[in-house]
Backbone as numpy.savetxt, mean C-alpha at the origin, in Angstrom:
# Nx Ny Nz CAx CAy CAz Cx Cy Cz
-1.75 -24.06 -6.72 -2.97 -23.90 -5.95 -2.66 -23.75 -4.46
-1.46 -24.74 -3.93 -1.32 -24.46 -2.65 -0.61 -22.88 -2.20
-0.42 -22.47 -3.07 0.66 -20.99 -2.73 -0.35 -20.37 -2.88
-1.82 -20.43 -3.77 -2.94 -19.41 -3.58 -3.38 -19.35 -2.37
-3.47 -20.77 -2.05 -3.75 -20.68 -0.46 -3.63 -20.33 0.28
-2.10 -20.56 0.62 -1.18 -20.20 1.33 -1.76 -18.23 1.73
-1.83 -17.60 0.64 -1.42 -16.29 0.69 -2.90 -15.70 0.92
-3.70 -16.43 0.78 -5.02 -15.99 1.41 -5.44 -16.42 2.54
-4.42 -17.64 3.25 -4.33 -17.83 4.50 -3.81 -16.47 5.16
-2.45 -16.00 5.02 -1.57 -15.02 5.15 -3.00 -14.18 5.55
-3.06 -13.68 4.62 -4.19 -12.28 4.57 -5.35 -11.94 5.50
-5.93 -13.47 5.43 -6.66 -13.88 6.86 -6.08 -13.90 8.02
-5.46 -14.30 8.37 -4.32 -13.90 9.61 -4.51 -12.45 9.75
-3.56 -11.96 8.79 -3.73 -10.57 9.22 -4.55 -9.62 9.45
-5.84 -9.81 8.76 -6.50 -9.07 9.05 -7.84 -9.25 9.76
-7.58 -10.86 10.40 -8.47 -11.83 11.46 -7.94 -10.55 13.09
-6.37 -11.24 12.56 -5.20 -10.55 13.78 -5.40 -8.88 13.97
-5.71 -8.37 13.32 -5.92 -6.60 12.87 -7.88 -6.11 13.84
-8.70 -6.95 13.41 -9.67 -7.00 14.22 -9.40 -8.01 15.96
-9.12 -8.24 15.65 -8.17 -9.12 17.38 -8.03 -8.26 18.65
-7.18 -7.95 17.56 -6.29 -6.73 18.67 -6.70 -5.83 18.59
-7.13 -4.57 17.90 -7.70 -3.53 17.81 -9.42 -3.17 18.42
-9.87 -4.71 17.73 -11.34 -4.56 18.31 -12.07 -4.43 16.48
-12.89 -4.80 16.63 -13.88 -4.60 15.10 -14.08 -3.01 14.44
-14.15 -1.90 15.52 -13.95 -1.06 15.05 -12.93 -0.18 14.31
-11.81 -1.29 14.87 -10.29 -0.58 14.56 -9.74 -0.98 13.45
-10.33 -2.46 12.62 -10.00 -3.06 11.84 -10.48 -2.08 10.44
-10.92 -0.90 10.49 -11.65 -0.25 9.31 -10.33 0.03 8.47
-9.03 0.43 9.42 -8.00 0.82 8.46 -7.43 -0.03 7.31
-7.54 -1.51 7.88 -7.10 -2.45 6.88 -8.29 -2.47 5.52
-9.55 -1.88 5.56 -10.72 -2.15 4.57 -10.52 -0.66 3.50
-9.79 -0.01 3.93 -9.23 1.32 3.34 -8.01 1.15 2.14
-8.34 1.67 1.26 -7.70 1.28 0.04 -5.76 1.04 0.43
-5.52 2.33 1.26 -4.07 2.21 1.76 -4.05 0.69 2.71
-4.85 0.37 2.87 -4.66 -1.04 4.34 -4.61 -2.17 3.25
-5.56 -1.97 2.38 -5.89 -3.21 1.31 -3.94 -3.45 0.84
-3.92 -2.42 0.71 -2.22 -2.44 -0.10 -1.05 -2.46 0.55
-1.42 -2.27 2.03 -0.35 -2.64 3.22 -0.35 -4.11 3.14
-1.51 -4.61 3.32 -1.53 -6.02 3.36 -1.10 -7.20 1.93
-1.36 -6.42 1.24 -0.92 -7.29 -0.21 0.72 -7.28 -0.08
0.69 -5.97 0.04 2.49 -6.07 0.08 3.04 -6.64 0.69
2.00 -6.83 2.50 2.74 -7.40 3.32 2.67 -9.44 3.03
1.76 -9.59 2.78 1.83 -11.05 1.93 2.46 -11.38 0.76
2.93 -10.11 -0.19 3.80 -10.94 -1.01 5.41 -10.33 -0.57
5.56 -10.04 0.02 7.02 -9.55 0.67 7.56 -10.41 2.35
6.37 -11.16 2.24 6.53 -12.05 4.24 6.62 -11.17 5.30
6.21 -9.47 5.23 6.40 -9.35 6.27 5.04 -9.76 7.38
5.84 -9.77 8.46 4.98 -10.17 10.24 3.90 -9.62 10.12
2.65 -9.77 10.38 1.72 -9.10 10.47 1.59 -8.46 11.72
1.09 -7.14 12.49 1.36 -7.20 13.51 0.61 -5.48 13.60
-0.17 -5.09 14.55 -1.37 -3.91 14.59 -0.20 -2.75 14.49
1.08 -2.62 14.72 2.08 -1.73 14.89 2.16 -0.94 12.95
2.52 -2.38 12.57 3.06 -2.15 11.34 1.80 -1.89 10.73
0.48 -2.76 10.42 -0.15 -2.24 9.38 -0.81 -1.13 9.34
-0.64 -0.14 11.24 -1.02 1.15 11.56 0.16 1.91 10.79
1.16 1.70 10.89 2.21 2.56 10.36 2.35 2.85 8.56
2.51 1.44 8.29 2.25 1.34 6.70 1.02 2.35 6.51
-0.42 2.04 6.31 -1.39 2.82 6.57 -0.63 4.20 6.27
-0.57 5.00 7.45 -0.11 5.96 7.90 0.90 6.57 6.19
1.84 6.00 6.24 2.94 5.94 5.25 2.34 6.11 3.41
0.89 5.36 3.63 0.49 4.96 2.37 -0.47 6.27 2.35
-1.04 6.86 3.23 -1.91 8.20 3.08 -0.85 8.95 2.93
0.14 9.57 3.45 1.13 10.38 3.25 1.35 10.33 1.55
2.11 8.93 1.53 2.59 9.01 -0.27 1.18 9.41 -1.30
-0.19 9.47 -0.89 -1.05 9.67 -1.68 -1.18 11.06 -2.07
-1.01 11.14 -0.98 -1.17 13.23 -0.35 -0.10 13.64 -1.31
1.49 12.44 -1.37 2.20 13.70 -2.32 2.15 13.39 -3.39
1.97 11.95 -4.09 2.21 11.77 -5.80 0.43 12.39 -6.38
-0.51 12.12 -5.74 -1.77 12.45 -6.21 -2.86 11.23 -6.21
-3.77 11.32 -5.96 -5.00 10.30 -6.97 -4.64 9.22 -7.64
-4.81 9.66 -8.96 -4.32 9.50 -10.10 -3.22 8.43 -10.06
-1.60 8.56 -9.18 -0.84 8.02 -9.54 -0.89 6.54 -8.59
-1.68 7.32 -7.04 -1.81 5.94 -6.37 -2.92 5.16 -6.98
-3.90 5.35 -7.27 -4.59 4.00 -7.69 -4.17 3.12 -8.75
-2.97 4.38 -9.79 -2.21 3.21 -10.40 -1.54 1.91 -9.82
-0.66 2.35 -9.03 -0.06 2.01 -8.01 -1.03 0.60 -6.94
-1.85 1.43 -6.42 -2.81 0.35 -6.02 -3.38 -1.11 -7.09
-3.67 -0.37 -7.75 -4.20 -1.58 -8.95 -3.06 -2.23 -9.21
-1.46 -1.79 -9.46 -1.05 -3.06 -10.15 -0.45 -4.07 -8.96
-0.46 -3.28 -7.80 0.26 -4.31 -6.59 -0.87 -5.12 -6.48
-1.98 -5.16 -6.56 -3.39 -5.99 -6.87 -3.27 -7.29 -7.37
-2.10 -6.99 -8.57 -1.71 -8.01 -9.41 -1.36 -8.29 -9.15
-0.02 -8.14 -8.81 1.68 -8.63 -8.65 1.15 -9.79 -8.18
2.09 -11.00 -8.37 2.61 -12.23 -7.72 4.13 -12.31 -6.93
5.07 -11.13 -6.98 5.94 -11.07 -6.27 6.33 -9.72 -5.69
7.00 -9.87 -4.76 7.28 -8.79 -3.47 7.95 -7.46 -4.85
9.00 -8.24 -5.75 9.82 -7.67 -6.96 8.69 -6.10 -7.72
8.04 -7.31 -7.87 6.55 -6.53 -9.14 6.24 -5.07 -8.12
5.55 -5.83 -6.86 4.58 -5.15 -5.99 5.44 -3.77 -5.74
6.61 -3.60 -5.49 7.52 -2.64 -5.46 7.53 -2.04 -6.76
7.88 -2.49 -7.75 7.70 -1.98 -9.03 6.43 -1.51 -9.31
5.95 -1.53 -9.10 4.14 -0.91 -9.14 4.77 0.49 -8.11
4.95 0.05 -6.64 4.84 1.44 -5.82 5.96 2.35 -6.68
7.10 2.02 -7.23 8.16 3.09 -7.74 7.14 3.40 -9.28
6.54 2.73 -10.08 6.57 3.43 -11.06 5.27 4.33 -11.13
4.07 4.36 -9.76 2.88 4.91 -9.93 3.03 6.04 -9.12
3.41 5.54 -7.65 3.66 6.69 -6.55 5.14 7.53 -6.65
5.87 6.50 -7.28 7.28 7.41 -7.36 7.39 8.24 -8.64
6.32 7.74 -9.24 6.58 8.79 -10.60 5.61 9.99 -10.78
4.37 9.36 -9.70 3.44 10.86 -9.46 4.25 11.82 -8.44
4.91 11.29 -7.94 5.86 12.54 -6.66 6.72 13.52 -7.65
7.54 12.59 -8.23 8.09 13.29 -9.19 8.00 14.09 -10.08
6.39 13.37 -11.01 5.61 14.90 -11.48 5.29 15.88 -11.20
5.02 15.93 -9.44 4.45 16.92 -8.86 5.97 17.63 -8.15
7.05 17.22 -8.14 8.01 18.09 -7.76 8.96 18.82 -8.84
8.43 17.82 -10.25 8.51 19.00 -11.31 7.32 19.77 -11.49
6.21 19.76 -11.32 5.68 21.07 -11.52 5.84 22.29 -10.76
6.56 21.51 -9.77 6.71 23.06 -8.37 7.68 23.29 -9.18
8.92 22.59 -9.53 9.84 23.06 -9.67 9.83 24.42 -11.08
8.82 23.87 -12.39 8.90 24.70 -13.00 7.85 26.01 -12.76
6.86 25.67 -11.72 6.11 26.44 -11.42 7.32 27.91 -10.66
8.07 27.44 -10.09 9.20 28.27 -9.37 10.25 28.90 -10.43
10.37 28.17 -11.69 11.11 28.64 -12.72 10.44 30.13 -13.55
9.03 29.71 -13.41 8.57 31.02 -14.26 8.18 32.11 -13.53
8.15 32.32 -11.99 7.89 32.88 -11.64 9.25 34.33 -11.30
C-alpha cells in the first residue's frame, strides 16, 4: 500500500511541478495521451521530473506514434498503464511501438520490392 502511494505521490509532483512551471495552460501536454505515458514511465523508471524532460519525452512519444501507427501505440499505451516495473513498461514500448515501426518498415520495404 505504501509503494501505491508512494507512486501517486511521484505523479503528483510531477505533474503539480509541470503546471508550476509552465503555468496551467502549459500543463495540457502532460493530460495528452503521450504525457500520460511520459509520466508513468517516468514513475516507474525514477526518472527526475522536470518541464525539460516531460516536454521532450512528449515530443519523442508523438514522433514514435507518427511512425509505428495508432493501432500499435495505444497498445503500447495501455500496457505501460499496467506495468508495475520500469522492466514491463519498456516491454510494452518494444513490443507495441517497436513492433508497429517494424511493420510499417516492412511494408515500405515490400511495397519497394514489387514495384
Amino acid at each position: 500500500m505504501n509503494k501505491v502511494f508512494g507512486v501517486a505521490l511521484v505523479g503528483a509532483l510531477v505533474v503539480g511541478g509541470v503546471v508550476v512551471i509552465k503555468g496551467a495552460s502549459g500543463a495540457s501536454s502532460a493530460i495528452t495521451p503521450e504525457g500520460k505515458m511520459c509520466v508513468r514511465l517516468g514513475e516507474l523508471c525514477g526518472a527526475e521530473p522536470s518541464k525539460e524532460k516531460l516536454e521532450s519525452c512528449v515530443e519523442d512519444m508523438k514522433k514514435m506514434r507518427k511512425m509505428s501507427g495508432d493501432p500499435a501505440f495505444e497498445r503500447s499505451q495501455s500496457c505501460v498503464a499496467e506495468s508495475n516495473t520500469c522492466a514491463a513498461a519498456s516491454g510494452c514500448m518494444m513490443g507495441g511501438v517497436g513492433v508497429g515501426t517494424l511493420g510499417e518498415v516492412l511494408k515500405g520495404f515490400g511495397t519497394a520490392l514489387s514495384k
